[in-house]
C-alpha positions in Angstrom: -2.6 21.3 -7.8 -1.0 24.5 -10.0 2.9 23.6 -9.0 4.7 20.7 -8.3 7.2 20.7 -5.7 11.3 20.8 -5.7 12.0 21.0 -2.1 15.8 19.6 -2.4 15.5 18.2 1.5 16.8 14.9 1.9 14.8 12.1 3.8 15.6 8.6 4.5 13.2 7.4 6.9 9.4 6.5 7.1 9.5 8.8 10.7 11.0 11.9 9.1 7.6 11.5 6.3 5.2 10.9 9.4 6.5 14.2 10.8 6.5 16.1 7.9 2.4 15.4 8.2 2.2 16.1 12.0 3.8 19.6 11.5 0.6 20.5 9.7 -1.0 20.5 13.6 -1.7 24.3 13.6 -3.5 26.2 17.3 -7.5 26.5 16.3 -7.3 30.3 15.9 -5.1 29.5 12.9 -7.7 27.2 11.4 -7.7 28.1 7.4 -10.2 27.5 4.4 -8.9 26.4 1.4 -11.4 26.0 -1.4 -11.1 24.6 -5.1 -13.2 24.5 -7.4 -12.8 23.2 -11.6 -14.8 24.0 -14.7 -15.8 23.2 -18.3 -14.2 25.9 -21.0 -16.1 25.8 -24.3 -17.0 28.2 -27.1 -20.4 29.9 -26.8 -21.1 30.0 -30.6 -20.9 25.9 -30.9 -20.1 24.4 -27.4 -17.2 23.1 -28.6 -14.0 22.6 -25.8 -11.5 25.1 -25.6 -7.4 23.5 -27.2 -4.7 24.3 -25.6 -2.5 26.4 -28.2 -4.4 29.2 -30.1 -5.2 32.8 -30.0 -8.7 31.9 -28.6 -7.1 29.0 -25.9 -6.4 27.8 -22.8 -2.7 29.4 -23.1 -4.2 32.5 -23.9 -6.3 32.8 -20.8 -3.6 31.8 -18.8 -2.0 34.7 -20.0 -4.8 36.8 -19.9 -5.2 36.3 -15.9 -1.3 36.3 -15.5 -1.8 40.3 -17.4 -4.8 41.1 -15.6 -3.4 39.6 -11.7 -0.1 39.9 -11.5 0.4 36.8 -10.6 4.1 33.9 -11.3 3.5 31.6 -14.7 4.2 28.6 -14.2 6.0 27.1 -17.1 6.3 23.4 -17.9 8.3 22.9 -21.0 8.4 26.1 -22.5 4.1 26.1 -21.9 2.2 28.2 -19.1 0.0 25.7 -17.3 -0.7 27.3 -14.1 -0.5 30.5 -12.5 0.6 31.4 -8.5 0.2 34.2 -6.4 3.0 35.5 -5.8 2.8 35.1 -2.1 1.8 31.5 -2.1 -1.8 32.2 -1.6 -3.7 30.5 -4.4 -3.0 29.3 -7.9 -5.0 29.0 -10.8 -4.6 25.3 -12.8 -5.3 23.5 -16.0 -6.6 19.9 -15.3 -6.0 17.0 -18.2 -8.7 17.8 -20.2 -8.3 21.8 -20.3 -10.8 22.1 -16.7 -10.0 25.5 -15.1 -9.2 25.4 -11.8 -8.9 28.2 -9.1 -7.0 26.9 -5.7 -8.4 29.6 -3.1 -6.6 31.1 -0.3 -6.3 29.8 2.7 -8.9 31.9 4.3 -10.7 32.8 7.5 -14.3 32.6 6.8 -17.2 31.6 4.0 -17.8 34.8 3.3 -14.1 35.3 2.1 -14.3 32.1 0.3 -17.4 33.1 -0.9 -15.9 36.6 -2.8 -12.8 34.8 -3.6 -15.2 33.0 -6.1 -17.0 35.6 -7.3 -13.8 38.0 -7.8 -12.3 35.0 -9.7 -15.0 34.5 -12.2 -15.4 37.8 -12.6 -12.2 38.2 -13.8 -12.2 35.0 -15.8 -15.0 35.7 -17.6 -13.5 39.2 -18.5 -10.4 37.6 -19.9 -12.5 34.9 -21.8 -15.4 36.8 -23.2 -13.5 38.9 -26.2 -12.4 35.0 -27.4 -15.8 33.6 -27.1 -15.4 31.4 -24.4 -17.6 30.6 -21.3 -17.6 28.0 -18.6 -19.9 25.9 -17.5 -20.3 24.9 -13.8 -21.1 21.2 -13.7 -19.5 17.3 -12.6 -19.0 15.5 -15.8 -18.5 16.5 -19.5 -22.4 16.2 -21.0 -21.4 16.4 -24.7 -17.4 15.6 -26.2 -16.3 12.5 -26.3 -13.1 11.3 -24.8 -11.1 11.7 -28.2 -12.9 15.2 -28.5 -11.4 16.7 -25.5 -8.5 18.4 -26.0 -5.0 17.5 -24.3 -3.1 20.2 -22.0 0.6 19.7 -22.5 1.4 18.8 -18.5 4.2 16.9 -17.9 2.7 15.0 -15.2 -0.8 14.5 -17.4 1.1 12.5 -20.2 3.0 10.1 -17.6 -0.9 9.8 -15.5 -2.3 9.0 -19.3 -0.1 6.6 -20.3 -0.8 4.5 -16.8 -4.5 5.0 -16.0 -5.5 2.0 -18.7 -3.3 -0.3 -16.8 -4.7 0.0 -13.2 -8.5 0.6 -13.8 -11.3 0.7 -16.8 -12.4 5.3 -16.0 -9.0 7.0 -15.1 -9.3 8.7 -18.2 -12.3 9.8 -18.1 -11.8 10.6 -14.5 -9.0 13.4 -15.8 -10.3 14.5 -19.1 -14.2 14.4 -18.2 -15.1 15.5 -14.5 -14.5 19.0 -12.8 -15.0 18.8 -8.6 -15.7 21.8 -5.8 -13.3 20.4 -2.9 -12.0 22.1 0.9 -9.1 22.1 2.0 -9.1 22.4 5.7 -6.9 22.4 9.2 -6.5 20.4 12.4 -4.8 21.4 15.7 -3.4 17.9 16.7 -3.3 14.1 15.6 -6.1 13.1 17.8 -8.3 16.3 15.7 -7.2 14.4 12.7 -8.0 11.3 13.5 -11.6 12.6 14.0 -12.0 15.0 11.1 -10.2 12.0 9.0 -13.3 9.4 10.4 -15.8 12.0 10.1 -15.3 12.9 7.0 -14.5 9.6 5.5 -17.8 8.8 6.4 -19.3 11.2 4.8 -18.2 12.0 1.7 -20.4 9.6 0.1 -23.5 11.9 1.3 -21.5 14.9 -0.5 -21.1 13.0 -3.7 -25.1 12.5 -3.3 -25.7 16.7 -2.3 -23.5 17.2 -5.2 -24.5 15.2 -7.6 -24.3 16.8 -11.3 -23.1 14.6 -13.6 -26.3 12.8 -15.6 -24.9 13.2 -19.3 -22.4 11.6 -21.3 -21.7 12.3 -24.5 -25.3 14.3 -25.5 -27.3 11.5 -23.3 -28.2 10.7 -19.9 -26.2 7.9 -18.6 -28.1 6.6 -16.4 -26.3 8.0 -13.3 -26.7 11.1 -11.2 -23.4 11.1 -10.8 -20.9 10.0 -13.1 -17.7 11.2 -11.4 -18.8 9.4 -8.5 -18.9 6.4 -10.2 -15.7 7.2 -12.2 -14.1 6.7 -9.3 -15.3 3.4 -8.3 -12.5 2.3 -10.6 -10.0 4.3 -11.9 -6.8 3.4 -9.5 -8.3 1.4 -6.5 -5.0 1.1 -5.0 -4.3 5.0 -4.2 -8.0 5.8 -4.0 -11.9 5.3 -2.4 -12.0 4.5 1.5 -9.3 4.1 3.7 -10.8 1.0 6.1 -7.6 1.9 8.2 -8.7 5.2 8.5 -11.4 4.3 11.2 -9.2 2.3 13.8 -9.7 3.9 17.1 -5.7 4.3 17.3 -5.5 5.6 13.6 -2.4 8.8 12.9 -0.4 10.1 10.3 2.3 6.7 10.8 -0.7 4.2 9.3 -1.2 7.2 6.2 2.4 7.2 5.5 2.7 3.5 5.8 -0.1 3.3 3.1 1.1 5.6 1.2 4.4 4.3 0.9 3.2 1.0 -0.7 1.2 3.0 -3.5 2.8 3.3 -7.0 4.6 6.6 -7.5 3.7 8.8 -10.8 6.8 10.5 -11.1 9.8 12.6 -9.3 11.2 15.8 -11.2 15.3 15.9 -11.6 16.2 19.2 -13.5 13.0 20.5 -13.9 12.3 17.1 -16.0 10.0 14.5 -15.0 10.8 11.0 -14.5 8.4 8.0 -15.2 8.3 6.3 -11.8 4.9 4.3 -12.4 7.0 0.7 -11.8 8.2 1.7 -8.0 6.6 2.5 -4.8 7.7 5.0 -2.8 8.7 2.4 0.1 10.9 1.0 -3.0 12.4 4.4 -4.3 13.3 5.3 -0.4 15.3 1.8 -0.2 17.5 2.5 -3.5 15.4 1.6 -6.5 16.9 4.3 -8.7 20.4 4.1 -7.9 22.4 3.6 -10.7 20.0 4.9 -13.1 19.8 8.3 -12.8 22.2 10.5 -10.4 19.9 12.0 -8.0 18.5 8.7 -7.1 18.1 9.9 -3.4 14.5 11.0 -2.4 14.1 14.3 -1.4 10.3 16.3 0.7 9.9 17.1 -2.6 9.3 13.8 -4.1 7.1 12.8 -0.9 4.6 16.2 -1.4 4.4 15.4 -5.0 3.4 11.5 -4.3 1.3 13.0 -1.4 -0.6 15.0 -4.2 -1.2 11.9 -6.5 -3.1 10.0 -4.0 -6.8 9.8 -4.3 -8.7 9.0 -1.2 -12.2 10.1 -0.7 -10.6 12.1 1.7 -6.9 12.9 1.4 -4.2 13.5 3.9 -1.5 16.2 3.5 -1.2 19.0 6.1 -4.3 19.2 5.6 -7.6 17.5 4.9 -8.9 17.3 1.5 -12.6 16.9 0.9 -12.8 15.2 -2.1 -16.9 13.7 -3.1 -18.0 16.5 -4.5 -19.1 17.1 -8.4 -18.5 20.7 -9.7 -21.5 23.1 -9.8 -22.9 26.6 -10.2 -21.4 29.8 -8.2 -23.8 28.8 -5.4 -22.5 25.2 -4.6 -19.1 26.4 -5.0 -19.6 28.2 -1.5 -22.1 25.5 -0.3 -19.4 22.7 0.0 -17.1 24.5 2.0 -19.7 25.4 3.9 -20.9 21.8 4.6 -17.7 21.0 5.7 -16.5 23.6 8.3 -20.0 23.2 9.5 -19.2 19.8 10.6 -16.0 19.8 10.9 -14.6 23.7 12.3 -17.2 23.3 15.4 -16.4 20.8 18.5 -20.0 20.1 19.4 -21.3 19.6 15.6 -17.9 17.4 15.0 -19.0 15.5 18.3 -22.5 15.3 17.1 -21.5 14.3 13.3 -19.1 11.4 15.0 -22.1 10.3 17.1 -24.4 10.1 14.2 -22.0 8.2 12.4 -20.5 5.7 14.8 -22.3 2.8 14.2 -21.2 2.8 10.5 -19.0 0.0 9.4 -16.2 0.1 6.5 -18.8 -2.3 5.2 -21.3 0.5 5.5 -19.5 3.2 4.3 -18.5 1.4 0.8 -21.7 0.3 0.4 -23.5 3.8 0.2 -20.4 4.8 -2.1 -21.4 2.1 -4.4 -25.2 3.2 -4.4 -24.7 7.0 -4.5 -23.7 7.3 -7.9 -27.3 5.9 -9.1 -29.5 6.6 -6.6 -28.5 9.4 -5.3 -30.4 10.2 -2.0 -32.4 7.5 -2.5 -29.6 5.3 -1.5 -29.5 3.9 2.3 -26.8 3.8 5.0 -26.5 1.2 7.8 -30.6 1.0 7.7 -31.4 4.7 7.3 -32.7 6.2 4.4 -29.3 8.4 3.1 -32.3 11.7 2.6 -32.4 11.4 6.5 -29.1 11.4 7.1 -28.5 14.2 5.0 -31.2 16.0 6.9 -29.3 15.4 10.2 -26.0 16.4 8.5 -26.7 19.6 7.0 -28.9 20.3 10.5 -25.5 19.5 12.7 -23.3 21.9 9.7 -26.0 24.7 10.3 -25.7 24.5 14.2 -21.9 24.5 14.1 -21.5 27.7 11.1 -23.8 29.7 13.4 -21.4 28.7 16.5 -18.4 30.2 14.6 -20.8 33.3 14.6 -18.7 34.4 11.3 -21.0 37.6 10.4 -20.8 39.7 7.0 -21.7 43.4 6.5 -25.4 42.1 6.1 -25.5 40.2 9.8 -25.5 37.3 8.1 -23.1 34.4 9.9 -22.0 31.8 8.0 -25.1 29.2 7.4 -26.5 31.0 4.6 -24.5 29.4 2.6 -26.3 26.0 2.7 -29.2 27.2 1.4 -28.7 25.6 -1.9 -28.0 22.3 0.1 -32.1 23.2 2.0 -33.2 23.6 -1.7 -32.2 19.6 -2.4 -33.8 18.3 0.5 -37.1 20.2 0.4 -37.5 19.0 -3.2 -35.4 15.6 -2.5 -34.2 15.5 -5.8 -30.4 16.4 -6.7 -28.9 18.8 -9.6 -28.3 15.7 -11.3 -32.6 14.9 -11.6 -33.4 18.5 -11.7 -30.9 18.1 -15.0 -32.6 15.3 -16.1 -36.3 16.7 -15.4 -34.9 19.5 -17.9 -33.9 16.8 -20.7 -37.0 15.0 -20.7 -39.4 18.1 -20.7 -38.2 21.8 -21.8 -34.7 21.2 -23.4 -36.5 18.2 -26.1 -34.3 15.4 -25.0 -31.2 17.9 -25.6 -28.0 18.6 -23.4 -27.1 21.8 -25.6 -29.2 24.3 -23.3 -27.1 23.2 -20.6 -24.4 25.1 -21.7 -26.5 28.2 -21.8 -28.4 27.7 -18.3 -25.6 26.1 -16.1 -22.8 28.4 -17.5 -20.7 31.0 -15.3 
């Protein structure tokens, strides 16, 4: 997320939050694709990361894109740590550990998303190459340790910091070490919610296993194909992982608001400052917690969209769906996930068919194969099935419903080219993550350094 919010309109009641959610409910032909997608910054000459202040920097590229695009800094005190488009359209964000992010458009089709990408990198890389830095595509750190990677000076970063140690063992790491490809998309009414919401839920286990690329830590394999997965496992349980409510037959944006009411606030921003609100929830800021200590105590939509932004679910709710599982990749995967996604989920009959394939799956279920993923990968099982199977079914059901949306380019080509790097996993049934590790053990001499050469944009 590039901006945090200051919307100065005052709420007071749980109802007025759970409509703020349902006025997301857009008519199909409206439906959007949002994608996002982080990566690695590091010097080419000695794969070292990128600090923050510097002529060669994070700051400078910042304000290398803002010359090159045009686009609104975005200034957090007295430092540029994001960029937006000037009509709202996308932003370009630092994450905790100096990860560059790109938040897409809302756009129409893959094969928008698709040059969205491509234009950005471009550009990125033109900016970047005259200070010797590249990026590389990938889900975890391989080589820095945690005291290696540089701090971006983000208000919100310092107060998330200073309280990840206290409610889990990785949120740290989970900030300063993993880069993610996630979609952002639409639904036309609670009921579609509900369904993309259970779907999805569902599923993004089988996403973290596609996905996985995160076998190295700190110049080594860990032992895991995907280390952000696992990351995740514990770094705030209480705001993140599954969401057993989530998968009630009866489930709408009332039981998301209730839960998220009862989650520990980060912060709220009062004169462009921000405010340590770790000790309160939301349900306890809304009934008066801060009066008395500071003078706009009352909660405003802008404190809500901000807290809305600093939950973690697998999959998270704002007006919108978030599609979270996913470790970062190469160019190709970062138009594969969104792909995967508005296969399933942009198509009726491959939404039906993806409920029906996963309707026998208990919460049970579910957290089990989000255990297993982040070692075994595909090899892991759901409810009985082998998870290489279900994945086979999955991306099968995605293809049918991108070919439905009969989205062509200038080539013919609709939409489902774009899971071919999702076919290349399953034929070979082995993830990024062991064709990574195949790599390590043979041609690279037990050495993450070529990774930086071979995986970079």
């Amino acid at each position: 997320m590039a901006r945090d919010t200051t919307d100065q309109t005052p709420i007071s009641s749980a109802q007025e939050l759970t409509d703020y959610l349902a006025e997301g409910c857009k008519p199909v032909e409206k439906f959007r694709i949002g994608t996002e997608h982080e990566k690695f910054a590091f010097f080419k000459d000695d794969n070292t990361p990128v600090p923050y202040f510097g002529d060669a920097s994070i700051s400078a590229l910042l304000k290398g894109m803002q010359a090159k695009l045009g686009w609104d800094p975005i200034i957090d005190e007295g430092n540029i740590i994001g960029l937006g488009e000037p009509s709202g359209m996308g932003a370009i964000s630092i994450e905790p550990g100096g990860q560059f992010e790109l938040s897409g458009a809302p756009l129409e089709n893959l094969h928008e998303t698709c040059k969205e990408s491509n234009r950005h990198l471009a550009t990125v890389r033109e900016i970047a190459e005259p200070m010797g830095i590249r990026f590389l595509g990938i889900g975890g750190s391989p080589l820095w340790t945690y005291d290696e990677t540089p701090q971006m000076p983000k208000s919100r970063y310092a107060i998330m910091t200073r309280y990840m140690p206290k409610v889990g063992t990785q949120g740290l790491d989970m900030m300063y070490r993993t880069c993610t490809i996630q979609v952002n998309l639409d639904f036309s009414s609670e009921d579609d919610m509900r369904q993309k919401m259970r779907v999805s839920m569902k599923l993004q286990s089988l996403a973290t296993a596609l996905f996985a690329s995160s076998p190295f830590t700190e110049g080594k394999p860990n032992g895991l194909l995907s280390w952000r997965g696992d990351i995740w496992r514990d770094t705030d349980n209480r705001r993140s992982g599954v969401l057993p409510f989530a998968f009630k037959p009866d489930f709408g944006f009332k039981d998301y608001v209730e839960w998220a009411l009862d989650v520990p606030m980060y912060f709220i921003v009062r004169d462009g400052k921000y405010r340590d609100c770790t000790d309160i929830t939301f349900r306890q800021f809304m009934a008066g917690a801060l009066k008395g200590q500071i003078t706009e105590w009352q909660p405003n939509l802008g404190d809500w969209t901000n807290h809305l932004s600093t939950l973690f679910p697998d999959v998270r709710l704002k007006r919108f769906l978030e599609m979270r599982g996913a470790d970062g990749g190469p160019w190709r995967r970062i138009c594969a996930l969104p792909a995967f996604w508005v296969g399933l989920l942009y198509d009726d009959s491959a939404l039906s068919a993806a409920d029906a394939l996963t309707a026998d799956w208990t919460v049970e279920d579910v957290i089990g194969m989000r255990d297993a993923v982040p070692t075994q990968g595909l090899k892991a099982s759901v409810a009985g099935r082998s998870l290489l199977d279900v994945a086979r079914e999955t991306v099968s059901i995605s293809r049918d419903g991108l070919r439905n949306r009969k989205r062509f380019n200038e080539d013919g080509q609709d939409e489902s080219v774009f899971l071919n790097p999702l076919d290349e996993v399953l034929a070979k049934k082995a993830t990024m993550a062991e064709d990574l590790l195949a790599l390590y053990n043979g041609r690279w001499n037990q050495s993450v350094l070529p990774v930086f050469d071979e995986y970079q944009y």
